[in-house]
N, C-alpha and C positions, 0 to 999 in steps of 0.2 A: 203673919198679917202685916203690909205696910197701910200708914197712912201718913197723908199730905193733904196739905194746904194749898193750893195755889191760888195766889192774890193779883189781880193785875186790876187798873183804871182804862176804862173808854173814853173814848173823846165824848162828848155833850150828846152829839149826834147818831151816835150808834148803839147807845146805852141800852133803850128798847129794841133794839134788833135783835142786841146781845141778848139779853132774854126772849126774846122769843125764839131765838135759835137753841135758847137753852133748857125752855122749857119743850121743845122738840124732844128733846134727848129725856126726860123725865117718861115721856106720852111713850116712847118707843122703850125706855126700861118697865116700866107699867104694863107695856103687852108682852115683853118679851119675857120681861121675870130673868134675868141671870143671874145665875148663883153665887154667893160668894164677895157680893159687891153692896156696899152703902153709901150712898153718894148725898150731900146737900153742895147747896146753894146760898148764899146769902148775899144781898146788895146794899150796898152799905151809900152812904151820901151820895145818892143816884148814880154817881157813874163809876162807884168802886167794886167790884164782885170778889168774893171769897168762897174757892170750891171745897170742899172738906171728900176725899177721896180712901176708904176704907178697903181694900182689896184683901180677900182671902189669901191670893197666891199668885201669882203670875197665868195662869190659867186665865182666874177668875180679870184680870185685871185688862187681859186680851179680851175679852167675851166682852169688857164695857167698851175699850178701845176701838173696837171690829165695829160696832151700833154705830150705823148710817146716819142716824141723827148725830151720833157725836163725832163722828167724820166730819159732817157738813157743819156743825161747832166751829172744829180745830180748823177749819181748811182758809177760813179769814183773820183766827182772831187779834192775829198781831197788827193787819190794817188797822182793824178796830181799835186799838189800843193806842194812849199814850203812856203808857206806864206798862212795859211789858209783862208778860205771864213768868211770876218765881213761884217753883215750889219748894215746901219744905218738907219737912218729914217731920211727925210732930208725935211725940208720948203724952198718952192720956192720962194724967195726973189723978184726975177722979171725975167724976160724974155721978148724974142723977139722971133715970132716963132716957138716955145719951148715949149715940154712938157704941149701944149694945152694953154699958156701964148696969153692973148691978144694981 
């Protein structure tokens, strides 16, 4: 199982695009259902987003990559950006409810 963060800032302007291009990719994981994959979203002081990315296995992590909505995501998002896309790779310390946490 990897998981990653990836944190980036839009300009004022493109914030609302950003999501709605992002909520694209939620509406097309919703019908599609692929296995293997746990994805949020967070937006943080309107134009900062943080994606929290849980992949089974590289399979699974292709099946979310390959989703035409999240094609059409990636295909702008660094215009959109002033603060480019980092990710991390992050260990789950603990949880409650969480990201599949007992």
């Amino acid at each position: 199982m990897t998981r990653n963060l990836i944190r980036y800032q839009t300009g004022s302007e493109h914030a609302d695009q950003n999501q709605r291009l992002i909520e694209a990719v939620f509406d097309e994981l919703s019908a599609s259902r692929p296995a293997g994959i746990q994805y949020g979203v967070l937006r943080l002081e309107e134009t900062k987003f943080h994606h929290i990315v849980l992949a089974e296995d590289e399979a699974a992590r292709a099946r979310f990559t390959g989703l035409a909505a999240f094609r059409a995501f990636q295909a702008g998002v660094r215009e959109r950006c002033v603060e480019p896309p980092v990710s991390t790779p992050f260990v789950l310390v603990g949880g409650y409810r969480i990201f599949g946490a007992p």
